[in-house]
C-alpha positions in Angstrom: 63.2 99.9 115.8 65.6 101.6 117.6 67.0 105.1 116.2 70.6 104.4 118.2 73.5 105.0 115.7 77.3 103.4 115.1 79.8 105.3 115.8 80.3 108.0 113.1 84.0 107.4 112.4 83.0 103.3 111.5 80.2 104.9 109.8 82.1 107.4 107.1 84.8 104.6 107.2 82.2 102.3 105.9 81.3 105.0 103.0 84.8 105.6 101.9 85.6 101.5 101.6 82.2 101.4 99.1 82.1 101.1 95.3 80.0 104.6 94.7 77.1 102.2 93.4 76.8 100.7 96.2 77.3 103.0 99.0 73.9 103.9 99.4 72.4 100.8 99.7 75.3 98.7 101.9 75.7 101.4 104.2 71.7 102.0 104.7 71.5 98.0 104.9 73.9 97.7 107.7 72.6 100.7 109.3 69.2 99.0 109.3 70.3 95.6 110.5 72.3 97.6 113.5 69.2 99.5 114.4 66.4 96.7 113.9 68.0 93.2 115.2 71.7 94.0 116.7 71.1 96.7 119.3 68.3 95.2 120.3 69.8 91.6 121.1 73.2 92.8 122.3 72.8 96.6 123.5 74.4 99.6 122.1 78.0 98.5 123.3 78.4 95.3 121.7 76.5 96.0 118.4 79.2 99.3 118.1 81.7 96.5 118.1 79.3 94.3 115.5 79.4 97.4 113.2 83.0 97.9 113.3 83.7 94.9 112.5 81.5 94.7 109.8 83.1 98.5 108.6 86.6 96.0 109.2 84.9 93.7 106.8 84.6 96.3 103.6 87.8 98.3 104.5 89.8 94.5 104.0 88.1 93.6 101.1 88.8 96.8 99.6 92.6 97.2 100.3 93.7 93.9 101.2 95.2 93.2 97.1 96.9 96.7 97.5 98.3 95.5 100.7 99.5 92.3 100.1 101.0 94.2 97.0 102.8 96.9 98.7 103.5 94.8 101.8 105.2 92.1 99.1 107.6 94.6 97.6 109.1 95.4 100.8 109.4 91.7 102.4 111.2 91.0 98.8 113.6 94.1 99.1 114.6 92.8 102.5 114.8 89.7 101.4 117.3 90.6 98.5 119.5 92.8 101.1 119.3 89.7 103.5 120.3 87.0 101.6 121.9 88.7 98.5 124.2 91.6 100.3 125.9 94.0 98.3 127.4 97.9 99.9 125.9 99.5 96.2 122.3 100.0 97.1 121.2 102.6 94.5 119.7 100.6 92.0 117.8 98.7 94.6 116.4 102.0 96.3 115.4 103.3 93.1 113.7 100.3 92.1 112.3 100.2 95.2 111.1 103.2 95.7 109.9 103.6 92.3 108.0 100.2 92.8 106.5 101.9 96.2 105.6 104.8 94.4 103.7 103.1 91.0 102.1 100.8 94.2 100.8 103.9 95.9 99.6 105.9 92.9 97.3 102.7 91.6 96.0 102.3 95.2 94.8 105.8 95.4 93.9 106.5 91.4 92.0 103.1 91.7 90.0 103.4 94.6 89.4 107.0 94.1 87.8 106.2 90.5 85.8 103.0 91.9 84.1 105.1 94.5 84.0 108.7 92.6 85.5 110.1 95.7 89.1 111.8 96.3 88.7 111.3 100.3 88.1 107.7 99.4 90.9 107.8 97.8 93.2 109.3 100.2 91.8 107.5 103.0 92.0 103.7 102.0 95.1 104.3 100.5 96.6 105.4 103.9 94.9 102.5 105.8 96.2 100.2 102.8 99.6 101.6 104.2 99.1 100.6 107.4 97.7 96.9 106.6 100.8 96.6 104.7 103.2 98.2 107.5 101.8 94.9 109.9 102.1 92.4 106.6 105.8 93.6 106.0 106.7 93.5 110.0 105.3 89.8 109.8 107.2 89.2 106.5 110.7 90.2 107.8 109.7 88.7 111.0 109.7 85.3 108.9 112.7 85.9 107.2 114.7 86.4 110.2 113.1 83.3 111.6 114.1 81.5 108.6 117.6 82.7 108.8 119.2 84.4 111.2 123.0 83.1 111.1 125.5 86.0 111.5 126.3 87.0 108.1 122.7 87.4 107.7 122.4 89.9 110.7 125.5 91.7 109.0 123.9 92.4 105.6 120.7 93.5 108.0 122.7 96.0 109.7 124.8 97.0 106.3 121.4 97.9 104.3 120.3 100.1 107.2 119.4 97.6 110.5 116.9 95.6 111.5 115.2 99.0 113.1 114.7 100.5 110.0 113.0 97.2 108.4 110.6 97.5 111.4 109.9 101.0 111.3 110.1 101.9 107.8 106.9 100.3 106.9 104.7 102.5 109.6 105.9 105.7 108.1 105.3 105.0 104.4 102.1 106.7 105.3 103.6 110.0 104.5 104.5 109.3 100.7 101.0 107.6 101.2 99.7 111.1 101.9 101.4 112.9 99.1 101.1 110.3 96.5 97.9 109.1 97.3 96.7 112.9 97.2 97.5 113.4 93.9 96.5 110.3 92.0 93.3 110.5 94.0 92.6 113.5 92.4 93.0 112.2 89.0 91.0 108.7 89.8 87.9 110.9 91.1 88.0 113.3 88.3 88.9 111.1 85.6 85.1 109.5 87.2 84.1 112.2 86.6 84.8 112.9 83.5 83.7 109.5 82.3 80.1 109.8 83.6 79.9 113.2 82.1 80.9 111.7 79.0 78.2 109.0 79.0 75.7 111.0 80.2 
């Protein structure tokens, strides 16, 4: 058996998308199965990109609800500025935002308390942001496909233009940082606390 590893990144990525119960055992499992039947058959190169995907694999399964989520309540706030405009946006910001916020806070406090780990935390919460950012392009992308008649690209460019719908999702990442940080925090201590408490 080969004693060739991934690459490191795929392989810490792979930790951080784990259940803390199973981190161990998946990550040694795959690392076995890379070293003892992939890079044998398909050389180093090509079983890196085997393992990647497979790190892919657990990093999806573990955001993709958040994502779809987060990625929802965006498409639907561009939606209700598209079809429904106004030239009072505050209650839809705050509700927005707020919304965005509770989002991000659960992603983190969840995945953080799942896997006992604040980086886990942080981390899939900031990939979630960026599985959502493609989702909500897409989204928006199929709205104005839908509909794209003139008073529909007015109310776009009334609630901010069609550049901020395609950017803004990309750089939710930095009240993914902040947020995420803190309710990380409290999902990997609150573990904490509750396996000292049933220990």
């Amino acid at each position: 058996m080969t004693l060739e590893r991934p690459p490191e990144w795929a392989e810490v990525l792979l930790r951080l998308s784990l259940r803390h119960a199973d981190r161990e055992s998946v990550s040694g499992d795959l690392l076995e199965e890379y070293r003892a039947g992939v890079v044998p058959a398909r050389g180093k190169r090509s079983a890196d990109a085997w393992y990647v995907r497979q790190t892919a694999g657990f990093v999806w399964r573990s955001t993709w609800l958040w994502a779809v989520l987060f990625s929802g309540a965006f498409v639907a706030r561009q939606a209700w500025d598209l079809f429904v405009p106004t030239h009072d946006f505050v209650f839809r910001s705050e509700l927005t935002t707020w919304a965005g916020v509770a989002l991000l806070a659960a992603t983190a406090f969840w995945i953080a308390w799942r896997s006992g780990s604040f980086a886990a935390g942080v981390v899939m919460t900031l990939v979630m942001c960026e599985i959502a950012a493609v989702m909500s392009v897409i989204g928006v992308s199929a709205l104005l496909a839908i509909r794209h008649d003139a008073a529909t690209l007015k109310a776009a460019a009334d609630s901010g233009g069609l550049k901020e719908a395609f950017v803004l999702p990309f750089v939710a990442v930095i009240p993914g940082m902040i947020v995420g940080s803190v309710f990380a925090a409290l999902g990997s201590l609150s573990r904490r606390v509750s396996r000292l408490d049933a220990a």
